[in-house]
N, C-alpha and C positions, 0 to 999 in steps of 0.2 A: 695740645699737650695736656696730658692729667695731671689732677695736684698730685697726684703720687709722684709724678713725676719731676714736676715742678719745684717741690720741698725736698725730694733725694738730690736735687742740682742746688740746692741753697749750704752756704757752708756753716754748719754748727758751730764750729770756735768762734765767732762772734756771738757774744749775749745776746743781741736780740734778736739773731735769726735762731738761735736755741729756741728762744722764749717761744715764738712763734710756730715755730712747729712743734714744739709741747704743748700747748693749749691748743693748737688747732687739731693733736689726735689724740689729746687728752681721753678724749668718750669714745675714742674707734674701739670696738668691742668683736672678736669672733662670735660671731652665731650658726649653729650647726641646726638641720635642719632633725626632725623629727620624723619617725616613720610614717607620719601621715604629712610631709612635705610645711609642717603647718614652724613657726617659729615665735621663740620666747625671748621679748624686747626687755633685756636688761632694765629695771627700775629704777636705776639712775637716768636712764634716756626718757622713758615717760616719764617721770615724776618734772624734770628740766622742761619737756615737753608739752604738759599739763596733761598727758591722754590718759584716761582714766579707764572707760567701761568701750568707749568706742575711739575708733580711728580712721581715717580721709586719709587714702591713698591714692596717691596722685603721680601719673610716671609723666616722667619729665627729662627726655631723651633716653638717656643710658643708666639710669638713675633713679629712685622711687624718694618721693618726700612723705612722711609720714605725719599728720597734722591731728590734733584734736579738732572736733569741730566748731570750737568755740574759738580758736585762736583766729581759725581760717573764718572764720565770721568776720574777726576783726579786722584782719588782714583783708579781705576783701571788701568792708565797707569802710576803710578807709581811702578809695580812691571810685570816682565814677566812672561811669561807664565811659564818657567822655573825656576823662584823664588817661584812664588805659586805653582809649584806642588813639590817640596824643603820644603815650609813650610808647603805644605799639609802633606807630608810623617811625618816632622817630631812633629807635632800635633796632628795628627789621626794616625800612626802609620805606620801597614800593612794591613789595612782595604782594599778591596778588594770592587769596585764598580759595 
């Protein structure tokens, strides 16, 4: 199920299913594409984002993450090689690559 989905099935008249789904599409933004296909990221989302001059896109199923490269720096040396293939094993199972 998508969270679109998932937040249309949550009931609003409770406060904190409200809160929750206002702060979770708080920064959902339409973006229309441009006659050369190319698109212009709201500066509220970079600026939150830190991405400045450059950006690390990374698709990831049905979905694109958009990273500066300095976050994803951090992001990725915060765990070794040996920790994420630890977490790999034990989220994806014995899946075999």
């Amino acid at each position: 199920m998508r969270v679109e989905e998932k937040l249309a099935k949550i009931s609003n008249l409770r406060v904190d299913s409200a809160n929750v789904i206002r702060n979770f599409l708080r920064n959902a933004d339409d973006i229309t594409l441009d006659n050369q296909n190319r698109l212009a990221l709201p500066s509220a989302l970079t600026d939150w984002a830190g991405i400045s001059q450059k950006v690390i896109i990374i698709g990831v199923g049905d979905r694109l993450e958009l990273w500066s490269p300095e976050e994803l720096d951090t992001v990725d040396a915060s765990m070794s090689e040996d920790e994420y293939a630890k977490l790999f094993e034990q989220i994806m199972g014995d899946v075999s690559l």
